[in-house]
C-alpha positions as CSV (number, residue, x, y, z in Angstrom):
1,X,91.9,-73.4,-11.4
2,X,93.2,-76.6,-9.8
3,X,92.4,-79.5,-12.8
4,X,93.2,-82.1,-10.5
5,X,90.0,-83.8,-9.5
6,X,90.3,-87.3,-7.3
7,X,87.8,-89.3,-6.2
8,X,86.7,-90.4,-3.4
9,X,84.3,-92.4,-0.9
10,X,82.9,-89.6,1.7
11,X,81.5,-90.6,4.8
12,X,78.2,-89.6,6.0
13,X,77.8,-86.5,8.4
14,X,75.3,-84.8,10.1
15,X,74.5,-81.1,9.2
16,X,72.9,-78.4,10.9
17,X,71.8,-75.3,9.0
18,X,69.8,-73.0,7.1
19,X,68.1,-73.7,3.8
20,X,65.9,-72.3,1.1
21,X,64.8,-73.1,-2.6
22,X,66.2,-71.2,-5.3
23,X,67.1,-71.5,-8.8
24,X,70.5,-70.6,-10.6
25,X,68.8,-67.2,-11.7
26,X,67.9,-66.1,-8.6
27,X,70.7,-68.0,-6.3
28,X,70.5,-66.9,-2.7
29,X,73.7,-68.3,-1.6
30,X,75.4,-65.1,-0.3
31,X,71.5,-63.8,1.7
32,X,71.9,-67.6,3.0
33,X,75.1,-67.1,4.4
34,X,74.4,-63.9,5.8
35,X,71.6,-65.5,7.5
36,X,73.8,-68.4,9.1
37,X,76.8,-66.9,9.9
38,X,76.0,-64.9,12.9
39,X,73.7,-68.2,14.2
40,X,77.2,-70.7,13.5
41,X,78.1,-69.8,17.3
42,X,75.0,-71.1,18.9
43,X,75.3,-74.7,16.9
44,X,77.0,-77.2,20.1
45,X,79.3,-80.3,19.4
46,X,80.5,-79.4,16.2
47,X,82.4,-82.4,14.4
48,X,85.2,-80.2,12.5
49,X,85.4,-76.7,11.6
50,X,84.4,-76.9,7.9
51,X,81.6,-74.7,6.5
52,X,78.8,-76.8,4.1
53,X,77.5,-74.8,0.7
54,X,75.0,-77.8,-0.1
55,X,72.7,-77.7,-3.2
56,X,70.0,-80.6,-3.2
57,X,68.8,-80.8,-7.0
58,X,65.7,-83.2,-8.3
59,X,66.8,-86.4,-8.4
60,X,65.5,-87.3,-11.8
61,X,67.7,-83.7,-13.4
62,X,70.1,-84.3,-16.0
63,X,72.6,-82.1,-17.2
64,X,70.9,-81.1,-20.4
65,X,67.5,-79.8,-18.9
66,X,69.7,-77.9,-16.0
67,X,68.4,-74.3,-16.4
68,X,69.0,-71.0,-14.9
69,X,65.2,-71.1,-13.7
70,X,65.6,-74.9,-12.6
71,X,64.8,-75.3,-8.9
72,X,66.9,-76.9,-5.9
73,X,67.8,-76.8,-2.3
74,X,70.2,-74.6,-1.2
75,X,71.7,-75.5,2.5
76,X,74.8,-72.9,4.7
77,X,75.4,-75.5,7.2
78,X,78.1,-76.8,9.8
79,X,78.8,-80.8,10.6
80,X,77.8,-82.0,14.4
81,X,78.4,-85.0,16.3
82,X,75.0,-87.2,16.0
83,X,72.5,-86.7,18.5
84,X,72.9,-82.7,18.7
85,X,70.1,-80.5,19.6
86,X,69.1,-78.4,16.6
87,X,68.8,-74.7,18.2
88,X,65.1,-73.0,17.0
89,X,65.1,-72.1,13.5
90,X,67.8,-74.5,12.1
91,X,67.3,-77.5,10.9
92,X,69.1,-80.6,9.9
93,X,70.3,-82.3,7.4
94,X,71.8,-86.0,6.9
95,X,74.2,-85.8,4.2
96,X,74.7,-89.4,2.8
97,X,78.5,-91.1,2.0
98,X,78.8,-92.3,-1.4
99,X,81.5,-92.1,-3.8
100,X,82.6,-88.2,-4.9
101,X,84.3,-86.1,-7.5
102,X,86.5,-83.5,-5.1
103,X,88.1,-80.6,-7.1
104,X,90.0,-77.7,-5.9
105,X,88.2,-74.1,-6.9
106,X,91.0,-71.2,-6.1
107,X,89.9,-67.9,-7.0
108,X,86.5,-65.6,-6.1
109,X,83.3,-67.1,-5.6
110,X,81.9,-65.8,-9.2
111,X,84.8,-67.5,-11.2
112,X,83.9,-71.1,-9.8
113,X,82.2,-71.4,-13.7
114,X,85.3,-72.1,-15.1
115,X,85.9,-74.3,-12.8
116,X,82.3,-76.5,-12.9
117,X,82.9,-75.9,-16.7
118,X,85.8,-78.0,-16.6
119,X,84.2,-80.6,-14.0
120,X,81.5,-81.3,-15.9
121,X,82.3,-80.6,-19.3
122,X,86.0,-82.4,-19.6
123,X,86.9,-84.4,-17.0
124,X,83.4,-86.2,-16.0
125,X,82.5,-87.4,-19.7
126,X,85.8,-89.0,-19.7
127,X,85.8,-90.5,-16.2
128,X,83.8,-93.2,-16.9
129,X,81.1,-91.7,-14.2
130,X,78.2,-89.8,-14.5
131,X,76.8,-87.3,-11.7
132,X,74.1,-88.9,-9.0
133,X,71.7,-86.2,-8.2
134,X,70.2,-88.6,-5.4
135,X,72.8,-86.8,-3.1
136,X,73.7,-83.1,-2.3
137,X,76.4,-81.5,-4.2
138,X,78.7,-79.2,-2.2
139,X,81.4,-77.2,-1.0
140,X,83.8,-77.0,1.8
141,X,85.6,-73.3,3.2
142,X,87.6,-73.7,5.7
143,X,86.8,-71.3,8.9
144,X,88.8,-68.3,7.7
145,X,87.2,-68.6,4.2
146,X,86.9,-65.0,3.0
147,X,84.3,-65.3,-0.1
148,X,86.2,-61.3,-1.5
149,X,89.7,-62.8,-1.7
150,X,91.0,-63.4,-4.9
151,X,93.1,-66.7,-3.7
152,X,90.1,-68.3,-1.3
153,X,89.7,-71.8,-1.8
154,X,86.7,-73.7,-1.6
155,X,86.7,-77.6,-2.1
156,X,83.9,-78.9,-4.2
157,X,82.6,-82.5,-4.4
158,X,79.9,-83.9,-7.0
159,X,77.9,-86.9,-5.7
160,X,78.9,-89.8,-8.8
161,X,78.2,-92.9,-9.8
162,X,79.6,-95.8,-12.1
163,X,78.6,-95.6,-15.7
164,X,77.0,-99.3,-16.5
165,X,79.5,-101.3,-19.0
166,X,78.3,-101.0,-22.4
């Protein structure tokens, strides 16, 4: 686990993908991606070669009432030059800029706990930030992201926002 977290001002991009709602108990991300993946090659003018893991929670969710059986959005997506044509049966998604938490996950796709543990449970109640569910969370893998190798590496960034001043 990478315990270096910076932040950041990310600027908005346009997404083209699949999505679904799903809860943490029943998370559909790998299904998802083996949905998308085969479809990636018919997306045109795609603006780099990342891969999005998006997850759009309720806007008014805290951290305390997060549950396993809480709903969200769940997006596998690509970014795109504005204007392209959405091939039939994807659709598309404008993820916002805003100011983010990025933080390095190393490691297999079902050990990225210990790394949100960390995230949320020692560095963001110190940062002087809490999380802004108004925008996606997500994830960046890189085009030869292989989700079964023990040394992938997956970026992760947590939509914030400026705790008032007390």
């Amino acid at each position: 686990m990478d315990t270096n977290v910076s932040i950041l001002s990310f600027t908005p991009i346009t997404l083209i993908g699949l999505s679904e709602t799903t809860s943490l108990a029943g998370a559909g991300t790998p299904g998802l991606w083996r949905g998308f993946g085969p479809r990636i090659r018919e997306i045109e003018n795609r603006a780099d070669e990342w891969r999005y893991s998006l997850r759009i929670y309720p806007a008014d969710l805290s951290l305390a009432r997060l549950t396993p059986e809480t709903e969200y959005t769940e997006w596998a997506a690509v970014a795109v030059v504005e204007g392209t044509a959405v091939p039939d049966g994807l659709e598309k998604l404008e993820l916002a800029g805003g100011l983010y938490a990025r933080c390095l996950h190393r490691g297999l796709p079902g050990e990225i706990g210990t790394t949100v543990n960390y995230l949320f449970g020692q560095w963001l109640p110190t940062s002087g930030y809490d999380v802004d569910n108004s925008r996606p969370h997500f994830e960046r893998m890189a085009p030869d992201y292989l989700p079964d190798d023990p040394d992938a590496q997956e970026e992760m960034y947590v939509p914030l926002q400026v705790l008032p001043l007390e």
